[in-house]
Each structure stands twice: as C-alpha cells, then as structure tokens.
C-alpha angles and dihedrals in degrees: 000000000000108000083186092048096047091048080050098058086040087055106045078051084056094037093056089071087225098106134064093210138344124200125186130216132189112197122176111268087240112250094028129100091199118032128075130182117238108218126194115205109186135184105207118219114218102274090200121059127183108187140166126175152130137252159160146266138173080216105036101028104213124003128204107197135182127190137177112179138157124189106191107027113206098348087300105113090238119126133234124186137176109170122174125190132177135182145143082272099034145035110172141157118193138181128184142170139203142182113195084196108031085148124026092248084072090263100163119206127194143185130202130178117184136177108192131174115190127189106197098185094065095063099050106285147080124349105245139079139222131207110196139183119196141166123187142181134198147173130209121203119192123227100182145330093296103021138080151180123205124192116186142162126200134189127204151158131211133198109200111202122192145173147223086259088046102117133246101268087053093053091043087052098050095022114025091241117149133191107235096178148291086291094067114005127211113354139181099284127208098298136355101279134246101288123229108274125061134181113197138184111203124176123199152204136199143174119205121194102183115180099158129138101225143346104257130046093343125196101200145044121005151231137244127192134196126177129168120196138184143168116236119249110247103011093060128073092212119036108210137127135213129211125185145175126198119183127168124166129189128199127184123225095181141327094298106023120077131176126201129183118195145178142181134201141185146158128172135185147168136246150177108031093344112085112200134006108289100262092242085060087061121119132232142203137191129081139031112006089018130038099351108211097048120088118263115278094004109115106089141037134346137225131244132209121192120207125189122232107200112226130224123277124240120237115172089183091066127112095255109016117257119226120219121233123185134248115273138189144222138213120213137143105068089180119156109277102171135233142257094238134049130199111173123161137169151179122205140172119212122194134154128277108270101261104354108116098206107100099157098068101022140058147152130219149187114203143168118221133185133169147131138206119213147138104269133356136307137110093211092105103039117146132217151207159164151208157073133314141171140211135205131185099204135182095250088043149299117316130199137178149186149183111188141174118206099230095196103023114157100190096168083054094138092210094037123007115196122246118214140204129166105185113057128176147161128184123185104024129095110247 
C-alpha cells in the first residue's frame, strides 16, 4: 500500500470543510502477511447553520448580523446562503447558491443576488455612499486536483449619492467638474461627467492553484489566486477593468510552528471613453487584513475639497475708499480616498497558545507586514510594520487581534500624514 496515497485521501477529507477532524488507521487484514485495511474515522462538522448576533468592529462600529447557510443540503453537497448585515457603514442582504458538481466532471456553478447600501464616510473615507443591486453567475471547471478556471458575469447597478462636503475628485467624476487652483477654483472639465447612476455588465475570469492542507488555520502548501475582470463597452455605463493576485505559502517548521509568506496585488483602470477606475471601485490598505498598525483605510491618497472664499468688493466712492481683494480658496478634507493600485505583503509565524491544549480553533502570530495603496506603480513610499496577533474561532464569531509598531510612520508627511494605531481588533466577522 501507498502511505502517500492514503495521506492524500486523508487530506482531500480534510480538504471538503465538512469534518472537524479525520484520522486514518491501517490495521493487518487477519490471516494475511501483505494486505492491510485503510480506515477512515471522521468527526462531521454541521453542515447547516442559522445565527444572529452582534458584534464589533474598529471600521464598522457594531455590527448586527444575520446567516442562514447550509452547506450540504439534503445530504447533496450543494450550498445555500442568506446572509443579512447591518451596521453605521452597511447594510447588505445577500443570497447565493452553489453546486461543487453541477456536471459530473466536478464543473461547479454558482448564483448570487445582493442589495447593498454603503456609506463610505462613516468608516474613515470619502464622503459619499452606493447602493448597489447585482446578480451574478459562474462556472468553475477543474483542471486537476489543485487547479482551477472560473468564468463569471455579473450585472449591477449602482446609485452614487453625494453631498455638498463630497470632495473634487467626487464632483469631477459625476459633474465634470476640475480644480484648476486656488485662483479659480473648481471649473466645467472636459465633458459632463459620468452622472450618478451606473448599470455594468462585467464578465470575469479566474485561475485558482489550492495545495493546502486544510481549510482553517493550515500548516502546509499554499494557494494562488488570479482573476481578471472588465465591463463591457456599450452595455455598461462605466468601461474599466480589475486584475488581481493573491499568494499566500505555509511551511511548517514543526507540529506547532507554522510559517506563511502572502501577498496581494491589484491594479485596476479605465478605458474607452472612461478615463480612470470610478473612485468606489478604489482600493485601500492599512489595518486589520493589510499593514496592521496603521489605522484602517488609511495607506493611499487623500481627498480635497475647495471652498470658495468670496473677496471684497471694491468701492472707490467710499469714505474712505474700499479696496477690492480677490476671491480666494481654500483646500481642506484630506480623508482616505483610495488608489488604483495595491501592493500588500506579510510574514507571519503562527504557533499555539502556551499551555492551552486547543490548536484547531485558536492560534498566535508574529508577523511583519508592508504595503502601500496608491495610483500607478512604485515601491519609493511603502509602509511598514510588526508584531503579534491572535485569532480565535469562537463560538459567537471570528475573532482577531493585533498589537503593531510602524516601523516607518511619517505623521507630519504635508501631502499624506500617516495615521497610527497600535491595538486592532475585529470580533464577529469572518476574516
């Protein structure tokens, strides 16, 4: 018998998500010298799960949450999923569907429906909110045992809401409108903008190479991830595309030690008759899930807002005479607004909690992040940080936690001045 062929089979169990733990034995087939039987023992996991709770986040501030899911309906392998959230930055309901062997190749297909209403300026951008409706589709077609494709569409339609404290790039991108200094303020661009409500089509692609051991917290092999996205001309309101990149390794030093190495990329542009990325298609950096230490969102540009301060007017016939002075403006706001590019790399060392037996649901870490978001490329202005963290899959919810130093924070920088935070934490939210 095969010892690597029967590890293999334990690890594609392990591999499903539908067991808390499997465990192989290989006793002697009695009255033979060369034959063994290879038993599975398994302990299943509840495959349904209804929830509603609440929790809390350094972004979102409390969160109310609601999820129905069921992961092996009727005993089929297909997914069902409602999920409702709702906090000060999100309000979203969400179903989706998905069948691991539509076809009996192993081609997946999946559905998903959404209704989401964002308010960016209450987690530390923008000023400025989307609601957005979207149904999508895709298909996933397996090349091998570790690799494979996605194709996907998805349809939505997105209402943009601003306000009179919404920035400059915001009013150039509905209005046309373009900031031409602080001699005349903002003035008519190029074209009318782009409006304030948008319907696009967008099909997608994807490639998927996935060695890891298990699905939480693994130990060993890895999993990239590249997917390539773009609106279709005339059908779409707004014409961009989206790359991204998404590595992370592990590499286990011993039973309780674990190393990882990721990375994440993305870039993103317009075309056609759209000129850049819509700014709520932006990406951002810093906190939790990117550079830990600085505070959430905050890696990247900032906004502007001109206000115009109305001069005096001259009056010669005066007694005495007034002399004029010119308008003048001013530039304030400087909130996150995101960037067209991402860059965002860690290290990190697991290992358990010092005399605390429980390894499957619990782990610390010290880790070493760096990353930067930004329009275009360069690596002049990346930040970075360390650390430790720690995660636990509890019973109310994920939590995860962090303690980090910047190691290279500039918070008197005139064009972006670093925000810091040294404690991070989120608590009822998958991560």
């Amino acid at each position: 018998a095969s010892s690597s062929k029967i590890e293999r089979s334990k690890t594609r169990l392990e591999r499903l998500g539908y067991f808390e733990s499997v465990n192989v034995e290989t006793p002697p087939v009695p009255g033979t010298a060369d034959q063994i039987d290879v038993n599975y023992s398994v302990v299943e996991k509840s495959s349904g799960n209804l929830s509603a709770g609440v929790g809390f986040s350094q972004v979102q501030g409390i969160v109310i949450n609601a999820n129905l899911s069921q992961d092996n309906v009727f005993g089929s392998g297909k997914r069902v999923n409602l999920a409702f959230n709702n906090s000060d930055f999100l309000t979203s309901y969400q179903f989706g569907f998905f069948n691991p062997y539509f076809t009996t190749d192993g081609v997946s297909l999946g559905y998903n429906l959404g209704y989401t209403d964002r308010n960016a300026g209450a987690i530390n951008i923008a000023n400025y909110s989307t609601t957005v409706a979207n149904a999508g589709m895709d298909f996933g077609i397996p090349l091998n045992e570790f690799d494979q494709l996605r194709f996907g569409v998805d349809l939505k339609h997105t209402k943009l809401k601003t306000s009179d404290n919404s920035s400059d790039e915001i009013q150039n991108f509905v209005s046309g409108k373009v900031y031409k200094g602080t001699a005349l303020g903002l003035q008519p661009g190029p074209d009318d903008g782009n409006g304030d409500n948008y319907l696009t089509f967008a099909p997608s692609v994807g490639w998927t190479h996935d060695t890891l051991n298990r699905a939480i917290f693994p130990s060993s092999g890895g999993q990239q991830r590249l997917s390539a996205l773009a609106t279709l001309p005339g059908v779409s309101k707004l014409e961009y595309y989206k790359l991204s990149y998404k590595h992370q390794e592990y590499f286990p030093l011993s039973s309780d030690f674990t190393f990882r190495l990721q990375a994440d990329i993305a870039y993103g542009d317009g075309y056609g008759d759209s000129d850049e990325l819509p700014f709520f298609e932006n990406y951002y950096g810093g906190g939790t899930g990117s550079v830990r230490g600085f505070k959430n969102n905050t890696l990247g540009p900032r906004d502007h807002l001109t206000t115009r301060i109305p001069g005096i007017v001259a009056d010669p016939n005066a007694n005495p005479p007034v002399v004029g002075t010119p308008d003048t403006f001013s530039n304030s706001l400087n909130r996150p607004f995101g960037g067209s590019t991402k860059m965002v790399g860690s290290a990190e060392l697991f290992f358990p909690v010092p005399f605390l037996p429980e390894t499957k649901s619990v782990r610390l870490g010290a880790f070493f992040d760096a990353g930067r978001i930004q329009n275009g490329f360069g690596l002049n202005r990346l930040k970075y940080s360390a650390g430790v963290s720690g995660e636990w899959l509890s019973p109310f919810g994920a939590l995860s936690v962090s303690a980090a130093m910047p190691l290279n924070a500039d918070k008197n920088d005139a064009v972006q001045p670093d925000q810091t935070e040294f404690f991070q934490f989120n608590f009822g939210q998958n991560f």
